[in-house]
C-alpha angles and dihedrals in degrees: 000000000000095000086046100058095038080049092054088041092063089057100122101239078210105060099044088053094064089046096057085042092060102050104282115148117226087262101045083043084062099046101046095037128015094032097056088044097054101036104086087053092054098041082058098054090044090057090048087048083051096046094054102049086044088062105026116124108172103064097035081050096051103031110026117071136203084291094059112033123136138204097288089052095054092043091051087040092050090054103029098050108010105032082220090148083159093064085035092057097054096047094051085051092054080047093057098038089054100042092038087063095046092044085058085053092058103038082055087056101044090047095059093042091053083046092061138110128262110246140189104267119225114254110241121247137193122267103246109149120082100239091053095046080056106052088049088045077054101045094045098049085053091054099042080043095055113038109353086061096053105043086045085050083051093045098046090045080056101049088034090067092064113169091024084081087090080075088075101069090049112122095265095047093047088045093050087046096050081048105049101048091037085051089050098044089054091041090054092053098046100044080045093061089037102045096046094039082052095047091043089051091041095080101145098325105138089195086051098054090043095057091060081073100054093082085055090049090052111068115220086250097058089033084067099031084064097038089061087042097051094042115015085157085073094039083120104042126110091220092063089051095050092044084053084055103042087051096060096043107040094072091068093052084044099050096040084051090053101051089049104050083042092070096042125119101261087193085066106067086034086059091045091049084043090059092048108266109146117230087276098050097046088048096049093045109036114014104041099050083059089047105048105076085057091046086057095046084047099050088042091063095040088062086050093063098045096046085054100042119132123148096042089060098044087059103049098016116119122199096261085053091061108159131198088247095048085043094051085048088044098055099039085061087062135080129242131082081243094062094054097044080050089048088049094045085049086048089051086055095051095054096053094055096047094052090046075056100048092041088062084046089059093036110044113106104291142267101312110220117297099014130158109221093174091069102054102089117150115215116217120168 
């Protein structure tokens, strides 16, 4: 929905004009204007979209069944209960091959769109004819269908247990809720440093640039799976777990960094060097307050995904690093109405601190100049 609305807001206002101007009706408008303009923005976030439930472990866990797993369940399967890592091994790299050509697609796509001119954007208007009112009626039911029902269904499972809250101080959920916010506290720091020392490397390195898309390319299932592979001496260490967590944040901090540091005034820190500041002091004085609305946005994201992780942790977790979302996992396996109102009332905790995440995501400063907002997409399981 995001790319949707950034693609319509590169329409030339222009351009349509002079369609309309000469003849075009309001659909064939559409078509020969606005479409062609909008689309690449749509086809990357559909790679991204496609990207995500390729490699999404948590719902397919939870919900799928042996009937519908996919390829992260049977790689988690084949290490988890069978200790297979042959098998394992050939499916992540089925994983990697399909996602890594998809993540070139969308690499493609991201480089032309940052490549493109700036345009006059189209005012926005009220929706006033029939036809219209009904496609965003439409629009809207499928959205509250899809996700608004299920979170309020959630939500109303969580507040109808009543009494049962007092579930929630018990050892294991105190436990989850220390980790969790410990875990992303570590992860924000990390990806911070990463994802600014990445951006600052980057210059015009092409390679550079594209390595900030291979985290995106490995899936958190086949990020742990090597890990365990590569140092399975470390397979219990804190430290592994919270790398595993820093590499799949950190891309979002970089690329939000990038693209910042990419539309700022070069003259400026010229000018600053010219009048005698060192590298540090043009940095501190002139790049990072540019920077810093994108390094929010960045490390707001970054907190996203490691609130919501889930199969990195059920790989290299150990008991004592319990998290909300492996709790949640833990209590709906077992039986008992009591466990699922508990794993209800875990969920309804989730969700508040992901949309006091997402509300620092929305809040914080601004798009600094020359940011990408399409790119900065959190990935929760």
């Amino acid at each position: 929905m995001r790319a949707g609305c950034d693609g319509f807001s590169q329409v030339p206002a222009s351009r349509l004009a002079a369609a309309r101007t000469l003849g075009a009706t309001r659909w064939r408008a559409f078509w020969r204007v606005e479409w062609p303009a909008a689309l690449p923005w749509l086809l990357s976030s559909l790679c991204l979209v496609f990207l995500y439930c390729f490699s999404g472990l948590g719902l397919a866990l939870v919900l799928g069944g042996q009937r519908y797993a996919t390829l992260e369940v049977e790689i988690y399967t084949l290490v988890a209960y069978e200790l297979n890592l042959a098998d394992a091994g050939a499916l992540a790299l089925l994983v990697l091959l399909v996602c890594g050509g998809i993540a070139a697609v969308y690499a493609a796509l991201a480089r032309r769109l940052a490549a493109a001119a700036k345009v006059e954007p189209l005012p926005l208007r009220r929706v006033e004819r029939l036809a219209e009112r009904l496609a965003l009626a439409a629009a809207l039911s499928a959205l509250l269908l899809c996700t608004g029902l299920p979170l309020l269904a959630v939500l109303w499972r969580g507040l109808a247990a009543g009494a049962e809250w007092v579930a929630l101080w018990d050892e294991d959920t105190r436990l989850a809720l220390w980790n969790s916010a410990r875990f992303t506290g570590v992860t924000v720091l990390a990806a911070g440093a990463l994802g600014l020392a990445h951006a600052l490397a980057c210059g015009r390195s092409l390679a550079l640039r594209a390595a900030i898309f291979l985290p995106f390319v490995a899936s958190p299932v086949c990020v742990a799976f090597g890990l365990l592979l590569l140092y399975p001496q470390w397979s219990g260490a804190l430290g592994l777990l919270m790398a595993a967590y820093a590499l799949l944040a950190y891309p979002l901090v970089a690329k939000a960094a990038l693209a910042s540091l990419d539309g700022q005034p070069p003259h400026w820190l010229a000018a600053a060097r010219g009048l005698g500041a060192g590298p540090w002091r043009a940095f501190r004085r002139v790049t990072w307050p540019l920077l810093q609305p994108a390094m929010r946005r960045g490390l707001a994201f970054a907190a996203a995904t490691a609130v919501g992780e889930f199969a990195v942790t059920l790989f290299l977790s150990r008991p004592e690093w319990l998290t909300l979302t492996t709790l949640i996992y833990q209590r709906l396996g077992r039986p008992g109405e009591a466990n699922a109102d508990a794993a209800m009332q875990l969920s309804c905790v989730l969700m508040l601190l992901a949309l006091i995440v997402f509300w620092i995501i929305e809040t914080a400063g601004g798009a600094g100049p020359g940011e990408d907002s399409r790119a900065d997409v959190a990935k929760p399981e």
